[in-house]
C-alpha positions as CSV (number, residue, x, y, z in Angstrom):
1,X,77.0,21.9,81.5
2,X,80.6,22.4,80.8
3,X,83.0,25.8,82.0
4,X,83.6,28.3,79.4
5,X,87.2,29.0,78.6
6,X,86.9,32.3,79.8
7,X,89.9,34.1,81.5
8,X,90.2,33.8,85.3
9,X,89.2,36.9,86.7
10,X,90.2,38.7,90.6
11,X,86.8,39.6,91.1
12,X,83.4,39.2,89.2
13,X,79.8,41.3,90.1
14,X,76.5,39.3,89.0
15,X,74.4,43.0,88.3
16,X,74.9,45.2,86.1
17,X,72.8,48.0,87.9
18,X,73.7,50.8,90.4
19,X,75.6,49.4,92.5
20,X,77.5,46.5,90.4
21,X,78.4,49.5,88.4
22,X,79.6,51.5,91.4
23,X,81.0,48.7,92.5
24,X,83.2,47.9,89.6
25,X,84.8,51.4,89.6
26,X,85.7,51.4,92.8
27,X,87.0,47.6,92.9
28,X,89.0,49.1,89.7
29,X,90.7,52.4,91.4
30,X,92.2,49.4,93.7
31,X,93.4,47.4,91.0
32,X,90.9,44.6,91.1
33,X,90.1,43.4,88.1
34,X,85.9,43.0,87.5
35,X,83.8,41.4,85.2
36,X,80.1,42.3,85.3
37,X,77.2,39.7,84.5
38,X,74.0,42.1,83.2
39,X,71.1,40.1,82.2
40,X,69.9,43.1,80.3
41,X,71.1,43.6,76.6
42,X,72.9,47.3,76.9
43,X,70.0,49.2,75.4
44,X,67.7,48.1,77.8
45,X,69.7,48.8,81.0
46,X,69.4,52.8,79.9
47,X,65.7,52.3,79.4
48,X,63.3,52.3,82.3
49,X,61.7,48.7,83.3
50,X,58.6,48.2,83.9
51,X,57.8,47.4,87.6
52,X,60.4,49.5,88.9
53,X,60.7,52.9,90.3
54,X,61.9,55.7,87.1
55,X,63.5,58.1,89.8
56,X,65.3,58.0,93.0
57,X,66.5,59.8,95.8
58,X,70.1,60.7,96.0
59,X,71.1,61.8,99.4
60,X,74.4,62.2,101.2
61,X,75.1,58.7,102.3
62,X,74.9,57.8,98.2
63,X,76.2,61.1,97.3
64,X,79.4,60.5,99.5
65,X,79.9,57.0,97.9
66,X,80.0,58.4,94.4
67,X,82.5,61.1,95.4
68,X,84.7,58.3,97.3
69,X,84.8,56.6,93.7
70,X,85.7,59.6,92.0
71,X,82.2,60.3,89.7
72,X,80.5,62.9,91.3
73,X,81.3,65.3,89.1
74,X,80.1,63.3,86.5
75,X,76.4,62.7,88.0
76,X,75.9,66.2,89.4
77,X,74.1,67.6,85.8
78,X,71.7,64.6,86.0
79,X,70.4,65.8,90.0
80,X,67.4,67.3,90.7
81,X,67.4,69.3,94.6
82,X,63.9,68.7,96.3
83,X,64.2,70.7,99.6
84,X,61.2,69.6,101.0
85,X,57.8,67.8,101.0
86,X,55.0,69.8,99.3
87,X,52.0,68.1,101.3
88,X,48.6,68.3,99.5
89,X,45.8,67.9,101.4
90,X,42.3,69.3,102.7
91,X,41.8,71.0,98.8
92,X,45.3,73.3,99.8
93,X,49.3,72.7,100.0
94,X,52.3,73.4,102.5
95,X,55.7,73.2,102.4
96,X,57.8,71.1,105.0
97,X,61.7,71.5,104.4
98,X,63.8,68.4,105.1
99,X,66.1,70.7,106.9
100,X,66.9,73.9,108.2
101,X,71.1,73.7,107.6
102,X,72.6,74.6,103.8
103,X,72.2,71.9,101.6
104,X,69.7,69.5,103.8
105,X,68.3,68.4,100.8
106,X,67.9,65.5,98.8
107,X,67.9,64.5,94.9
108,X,65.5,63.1,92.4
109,X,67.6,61.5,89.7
110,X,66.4,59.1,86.8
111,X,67.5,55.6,87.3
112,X,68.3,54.8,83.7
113,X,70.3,57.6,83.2
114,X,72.3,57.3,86.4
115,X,72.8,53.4,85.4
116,X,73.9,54.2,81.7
117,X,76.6,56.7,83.1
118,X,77.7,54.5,85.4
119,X,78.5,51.6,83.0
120,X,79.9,54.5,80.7
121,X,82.6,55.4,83.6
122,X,83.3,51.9,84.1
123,X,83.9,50.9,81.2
124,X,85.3,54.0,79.4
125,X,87.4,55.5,82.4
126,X,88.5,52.3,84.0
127,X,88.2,49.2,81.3
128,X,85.6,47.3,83.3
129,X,84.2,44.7,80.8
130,X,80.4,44.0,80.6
131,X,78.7,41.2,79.6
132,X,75.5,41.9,78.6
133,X,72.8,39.5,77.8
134,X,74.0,36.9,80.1
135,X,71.6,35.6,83.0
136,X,73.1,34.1,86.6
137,X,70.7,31.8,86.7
138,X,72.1,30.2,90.0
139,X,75.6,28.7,91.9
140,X,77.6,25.7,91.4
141,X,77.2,24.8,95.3
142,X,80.7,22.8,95.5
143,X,82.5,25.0,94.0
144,X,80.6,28.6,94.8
145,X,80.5,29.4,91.4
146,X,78.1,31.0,89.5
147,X,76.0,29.6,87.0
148,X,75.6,31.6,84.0
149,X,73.0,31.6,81.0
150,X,75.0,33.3,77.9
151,X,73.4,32.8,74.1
152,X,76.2,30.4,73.4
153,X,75.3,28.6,76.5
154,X,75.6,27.9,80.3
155,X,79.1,28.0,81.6
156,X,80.6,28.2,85.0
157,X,82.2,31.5,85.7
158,X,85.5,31.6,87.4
159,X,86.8,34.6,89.3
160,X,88.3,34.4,93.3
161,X,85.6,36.3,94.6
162,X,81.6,36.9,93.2
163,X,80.1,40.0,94.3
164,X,76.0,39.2,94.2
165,X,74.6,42.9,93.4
166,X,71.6,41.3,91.4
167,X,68.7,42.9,93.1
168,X,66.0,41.9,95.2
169,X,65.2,38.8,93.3
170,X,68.7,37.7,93.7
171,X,69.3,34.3,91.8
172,X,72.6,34.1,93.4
173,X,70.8,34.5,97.3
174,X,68.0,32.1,95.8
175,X,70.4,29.1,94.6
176,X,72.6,29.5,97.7
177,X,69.1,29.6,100.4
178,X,67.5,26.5,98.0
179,X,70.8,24.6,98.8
180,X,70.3,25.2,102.4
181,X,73.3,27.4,102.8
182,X,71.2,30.9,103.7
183,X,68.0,31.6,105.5
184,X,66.4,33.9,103.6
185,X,62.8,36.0,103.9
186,X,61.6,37.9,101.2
187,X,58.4,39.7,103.0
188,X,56.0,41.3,100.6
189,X,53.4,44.4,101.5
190,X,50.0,44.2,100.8
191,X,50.3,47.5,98.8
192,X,51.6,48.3,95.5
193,X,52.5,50.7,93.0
194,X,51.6,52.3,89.3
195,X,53.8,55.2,88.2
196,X,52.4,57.6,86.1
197,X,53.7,60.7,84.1
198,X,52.9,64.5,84.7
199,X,53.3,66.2,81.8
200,X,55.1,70.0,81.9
201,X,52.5,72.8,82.0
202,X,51.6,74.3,78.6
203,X,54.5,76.8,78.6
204,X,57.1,73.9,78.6
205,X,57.7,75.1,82.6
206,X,57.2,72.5,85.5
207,X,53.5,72.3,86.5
208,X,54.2,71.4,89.9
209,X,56.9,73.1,92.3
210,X,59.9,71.8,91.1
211,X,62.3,71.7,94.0
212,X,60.2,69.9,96.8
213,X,59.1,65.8,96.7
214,X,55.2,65.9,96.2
215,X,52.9,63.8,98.6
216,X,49.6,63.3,98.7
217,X,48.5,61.4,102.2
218,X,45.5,59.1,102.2
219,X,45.8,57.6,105.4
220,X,45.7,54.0,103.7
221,X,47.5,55.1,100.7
222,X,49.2,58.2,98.7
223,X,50.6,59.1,95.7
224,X,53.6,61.1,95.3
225,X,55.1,62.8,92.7
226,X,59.2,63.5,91.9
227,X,60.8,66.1,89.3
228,X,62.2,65.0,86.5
229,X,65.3,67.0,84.0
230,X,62.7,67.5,81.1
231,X,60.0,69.4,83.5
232,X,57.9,66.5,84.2
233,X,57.0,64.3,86.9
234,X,56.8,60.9,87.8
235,X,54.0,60.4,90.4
236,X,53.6,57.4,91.9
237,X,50.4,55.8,93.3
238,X,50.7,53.2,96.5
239,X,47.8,51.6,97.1
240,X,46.6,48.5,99.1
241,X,46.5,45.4,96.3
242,X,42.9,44.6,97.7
243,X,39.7,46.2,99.5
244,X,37.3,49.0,99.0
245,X,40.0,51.4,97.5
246,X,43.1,49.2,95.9
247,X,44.1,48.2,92.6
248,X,42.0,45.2,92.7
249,X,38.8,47.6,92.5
250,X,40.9,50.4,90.4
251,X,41.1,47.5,88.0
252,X,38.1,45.5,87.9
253,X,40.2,42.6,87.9
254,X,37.9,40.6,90.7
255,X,40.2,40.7,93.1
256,X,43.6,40.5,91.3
257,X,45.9,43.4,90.6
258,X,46.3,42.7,87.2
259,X,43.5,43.8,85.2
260,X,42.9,47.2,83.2
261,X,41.8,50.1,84.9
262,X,38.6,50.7,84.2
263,X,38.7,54.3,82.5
264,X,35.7,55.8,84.3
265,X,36.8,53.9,87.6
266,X,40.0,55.4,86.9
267,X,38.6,58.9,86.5
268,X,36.3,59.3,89.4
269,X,39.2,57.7,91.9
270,X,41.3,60.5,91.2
271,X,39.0,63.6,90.9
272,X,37.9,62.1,94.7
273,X,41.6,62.0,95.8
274,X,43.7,63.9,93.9
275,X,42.0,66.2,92.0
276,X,44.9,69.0,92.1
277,X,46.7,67.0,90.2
278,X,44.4,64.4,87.9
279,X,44.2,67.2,84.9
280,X,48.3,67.4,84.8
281,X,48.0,63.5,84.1
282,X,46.6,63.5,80.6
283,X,46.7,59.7,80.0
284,X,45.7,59.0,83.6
285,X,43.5,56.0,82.1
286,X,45.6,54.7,79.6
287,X,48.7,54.8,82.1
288,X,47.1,52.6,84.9
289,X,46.0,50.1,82.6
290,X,49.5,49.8,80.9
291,X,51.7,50.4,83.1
292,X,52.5,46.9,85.9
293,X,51.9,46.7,89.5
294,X,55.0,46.7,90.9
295,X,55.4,44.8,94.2
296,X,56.9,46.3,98.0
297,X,58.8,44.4,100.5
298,X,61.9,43.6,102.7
299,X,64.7,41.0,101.8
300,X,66.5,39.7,105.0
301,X,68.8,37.2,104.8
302,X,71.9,35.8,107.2
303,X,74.8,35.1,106.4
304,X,75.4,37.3,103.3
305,X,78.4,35.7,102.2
306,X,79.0,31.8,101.2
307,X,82.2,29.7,101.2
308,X,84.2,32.9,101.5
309,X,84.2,33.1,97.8
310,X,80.6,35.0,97.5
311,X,79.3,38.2,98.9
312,X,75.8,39.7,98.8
313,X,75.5,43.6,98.5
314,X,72.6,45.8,98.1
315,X,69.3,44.5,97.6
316,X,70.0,41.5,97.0
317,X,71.1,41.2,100.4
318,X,68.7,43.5,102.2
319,X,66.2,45.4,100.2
320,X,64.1,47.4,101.5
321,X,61.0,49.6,101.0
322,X,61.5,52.5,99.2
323,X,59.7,55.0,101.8
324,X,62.9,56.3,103.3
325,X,64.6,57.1,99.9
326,X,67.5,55.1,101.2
327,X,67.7,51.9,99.0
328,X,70.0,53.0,96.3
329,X,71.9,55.2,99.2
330,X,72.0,52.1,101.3
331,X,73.7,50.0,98.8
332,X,76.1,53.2,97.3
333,X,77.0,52.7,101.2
334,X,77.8,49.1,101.2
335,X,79.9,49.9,98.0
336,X,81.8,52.5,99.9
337,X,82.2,50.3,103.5
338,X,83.6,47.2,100.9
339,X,86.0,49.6,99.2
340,X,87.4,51.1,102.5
341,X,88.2,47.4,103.7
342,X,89.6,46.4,100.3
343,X,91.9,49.9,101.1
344,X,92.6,48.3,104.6
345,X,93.1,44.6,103.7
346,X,93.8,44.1,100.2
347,X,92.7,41.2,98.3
348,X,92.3,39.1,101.2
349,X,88.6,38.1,100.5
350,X,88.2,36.0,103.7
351,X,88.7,38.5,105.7
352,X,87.3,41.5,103.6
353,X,83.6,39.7,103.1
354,X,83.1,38.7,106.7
355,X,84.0,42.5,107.7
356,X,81.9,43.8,105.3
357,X,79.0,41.4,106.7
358,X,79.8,42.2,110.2
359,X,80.0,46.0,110.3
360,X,76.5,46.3,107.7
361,X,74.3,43.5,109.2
362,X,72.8,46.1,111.6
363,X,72.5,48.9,109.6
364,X,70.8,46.6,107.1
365,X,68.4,46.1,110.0
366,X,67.8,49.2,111.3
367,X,67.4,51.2,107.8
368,X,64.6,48.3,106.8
369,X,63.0,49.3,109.9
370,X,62.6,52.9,109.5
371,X,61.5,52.7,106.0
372,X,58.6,50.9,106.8
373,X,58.2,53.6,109.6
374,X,58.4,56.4,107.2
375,X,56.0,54.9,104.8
376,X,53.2,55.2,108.0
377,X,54.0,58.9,108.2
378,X,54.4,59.9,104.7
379,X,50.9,58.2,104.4
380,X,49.2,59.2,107.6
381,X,50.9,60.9,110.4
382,X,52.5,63.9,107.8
383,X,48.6,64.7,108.1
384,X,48.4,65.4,111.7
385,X,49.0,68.9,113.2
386,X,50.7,66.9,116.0
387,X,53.2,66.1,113.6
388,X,54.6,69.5,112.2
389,X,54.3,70.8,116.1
390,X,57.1,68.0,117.1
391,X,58.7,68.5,114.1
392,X,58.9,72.4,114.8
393,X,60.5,70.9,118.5
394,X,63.1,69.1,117.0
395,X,64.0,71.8,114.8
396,X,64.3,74.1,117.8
397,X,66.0,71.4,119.7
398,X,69.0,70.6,117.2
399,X,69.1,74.8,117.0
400,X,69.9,74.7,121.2
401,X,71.7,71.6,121.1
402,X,73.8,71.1,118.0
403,X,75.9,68.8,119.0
404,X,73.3,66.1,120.5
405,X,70.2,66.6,118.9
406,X,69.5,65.9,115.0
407,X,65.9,64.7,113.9
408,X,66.0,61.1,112.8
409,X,65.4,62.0,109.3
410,X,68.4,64.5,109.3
411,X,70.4,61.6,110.5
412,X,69.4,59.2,107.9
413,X,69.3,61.7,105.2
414,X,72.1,64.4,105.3
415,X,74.6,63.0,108.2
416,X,76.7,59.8,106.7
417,X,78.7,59.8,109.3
418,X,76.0,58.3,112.0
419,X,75.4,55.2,111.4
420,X,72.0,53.8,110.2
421,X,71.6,51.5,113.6
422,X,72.7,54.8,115.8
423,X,70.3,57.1,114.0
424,X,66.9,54.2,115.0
425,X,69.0,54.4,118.2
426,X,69.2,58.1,118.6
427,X,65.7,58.7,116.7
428,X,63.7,56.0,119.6
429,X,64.8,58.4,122.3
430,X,64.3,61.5,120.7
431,X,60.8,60.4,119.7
432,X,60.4,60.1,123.4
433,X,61.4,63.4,124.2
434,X,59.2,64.9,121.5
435,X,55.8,63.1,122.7
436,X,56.7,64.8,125.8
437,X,57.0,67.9,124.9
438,X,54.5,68.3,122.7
439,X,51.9,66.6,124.8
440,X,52.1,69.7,127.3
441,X,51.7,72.5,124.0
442,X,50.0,73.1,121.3
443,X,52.5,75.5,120.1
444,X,56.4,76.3,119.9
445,X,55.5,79.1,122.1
446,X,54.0,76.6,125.1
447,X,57.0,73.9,125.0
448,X,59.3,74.0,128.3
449,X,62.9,74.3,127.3
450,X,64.2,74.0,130.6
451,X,62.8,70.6,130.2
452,X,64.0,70.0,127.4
453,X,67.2,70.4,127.9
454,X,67.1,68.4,131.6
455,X,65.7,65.7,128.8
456,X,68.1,66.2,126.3
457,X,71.6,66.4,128.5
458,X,70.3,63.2,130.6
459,X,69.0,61.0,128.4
460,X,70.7,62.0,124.9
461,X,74.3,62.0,126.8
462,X,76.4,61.0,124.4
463,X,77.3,63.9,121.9
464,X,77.3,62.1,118.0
């Protein structure tokens, strides 16, 4: 393998996705000087892959990253609002806002189309160059370079630092941990998921309501269902990959989730647990047996950074289950914390990478913790009436108390500010407060304020 006489670069980002893209904008409103490795040819980074999510959740943690690099503007016509979850269960529906303050909401937006704009900016607006079609395929250990597949051949690519945004399958994190240099965990679920398409009602109008995020709870699995800009939806089914009701036996496949869906298998699965909605999927059959299974889990991984030359961001250093709606945000964030110490430190790498490492490590952590949590309640514990009575506390409580109270979710979803390892912090006592509370009433009416306050001024005493 011989180097490629390509021009030294300041920095270069393996991933030409999200947050490579975000990345490169904001490393080039500093003056750094990017180069972006995409294994994907150009047309097929603006077309959805199989095996990965077609929509995301924007909130304000990613929402404030974008505006910090100057875009936001720019991705605002592509948003979607969802205000709340539209819960359907027991044959009937209800509505649970997100939040009770002006704007607590969050937003569906198509991941091609944000990762097409976002390589338009960068390259258009701030000359980032692209190299499509070329593969890391690993790192030079001795010299912390990394190894690239291009069509002409492998080469070693030079810059003085390597920004590793390459996703959860990370071949940079994979060469480095092989070499011995990084313990690394990739920890799959035993569930996975088929995304499927509801198709606009007959008048060209949205068949569901359009501004809320769609769940239907199962107890041992769901499916959900996000907006999309041309009126349709893209539902997504999570299910166990084995037992009684998984994709194994939705497929036939004798144990394996890759078989075909068996169309009348197929059929009688959905009009038994989602029948609202299995007549809005026309191609219900044909989608399940098409479409892959893609897989869930958590990447954890220490350090993130290698030889001071290379730095893990994003999933690729921590992913994380998509339950919270927080792994794009997460990683916009990780963008933002890098380009606020680039602000503060310059080009000294050394220094920049073990900062960045230092300050996100828990928050990594913490917001790969509660994602797994919220996938339990979005499942299960939405179900319970126990569960909108404490959320109908908490409401109450951040009404009377403002400035100490703010449900978890709140935290994670609307308040960038609070970190992702305060907010598990924070959320563990307040869940403590609102067992109490709601274990003495079975409605609003019956809880004891003056006890919640006592609780709420003793043991949350630190204002946020």
């Amino acid at each position: 393998m011989s180097a490629a006489a390509t021009p030294m670069r300041r920095a270069a980002i393996i991933g030409g996705g999200l947050a490579g893209s975000l990345l490169a904008i904001l490393l080039a409103r500093r003056g750094v000087d990017s180069v972006v490795i995409e294994r994907a040819t150009e047309a097929e980074s603006r077309t959805p892959a199989g095996g990965r999510s077609i929509n995301l959740a924007l909130a304000a943690r990613g929402l404030a990253a974008l505006a910090r690099a100057g875009v936001a503007a720019e991705v605002e016509p592509l948003l979607l609002p969802m205000r709340g979850r539209q819960v359907h269960q027991d044959g009937g529906e209800r509505f649970l806002p997100y939040g009770q303050r002006r704007g607590e909401e969050i937003y569906s937006v198509a991941r091609a189309t944000l990762n097409g704009l976002l390589q338009d900016l960068a390259r258009a607006r701030f000359g980032v160059e692209y190299r499509y079609g070329q593969a890391c395929v690993g790192v030079d250990i001795e010299s912390a370079r990394p190894i690239v597949a291009a069509p002409e051949g492998r080469y070693l690519l030079d810059a003085d630092v390597v920004f590793a945004t390459d996703g959860a399958g990370s071949a940079v994190r994979r060469g480095i941990a092989a070499a011995g240099h990084m313990q690394a965990r990739e920890e799959l679920l035993d569930h996975g998921y088929v995304e499927l398409t509801v198709r606009p009602a007959a008048d060209g109008g949205f068949a569901l309501r359009p501004d809320a995020l769609h769940i239907w709870p199962r107890g041992g699995f769901m499916l959900i269902a996000l907006p999309n800009l041309d009126r349709s939806f893209t539902a997504t089914l999570f299910l166990p990959l084995e037992g009684a009701k998984s994709f194994a036996a939705l497929r036939g496949a004798k144990g394996k989730a890759a078989g075909a869906a068996h169309p009348s298998g197929a059929a009688a699965f959905f009009a038994e647990e989602f029948g609202d909605v299995a007549a809005l999927i026309p191609n219900l059959a044909a989608e399940l047996a098409s479409r892959p299974v893609g897989t869930l889990g958590t990447v954890r991984c220490r350090p993130w950074r290698f030889k001071d030359r290379i730095l893990l961001l994003g999933d690729a250093a921590h992913a994380i289950v998509p339950f919270h709606g927080q792994g794009m945000n997460a990683a916009f964030e990780d963008c933002a914390a890098l380009d606020e110490l680039v602000g503060r430190h310059g080009a000294d790498w050394p220094r920049v990478l073990e900062a960045l490492e230092r300050g996100r490590l828990e928050n990594a952590d913490a917001i790969a913790e509660m994602a797994l949590e919220n996938y339990r309640e979005m499942r299960d514990t939405v179900r319970s009436p126990n569960f909108e009575l404490r959320r109908a506390i908490a409401f109450e409580l951040e009404r009377r108390f403002p400035e100490r109270f703010v449900p978890r979710y709140s935290m994670v979803m609307f308040h960038p500010e609070i970190s992702y390892a305060e907010a598990q912090r924070r959320g563990a006592i307040q869940a403590d407060i609102l067992a109490e509370l709601a274990a003495a009433a079975t409605s609003l009416e019956d809880v004891d304020f003056d006890r919640a306050r006592e609780l709420v001024e003793t043991r949350l005493n630190t204002p946020r």
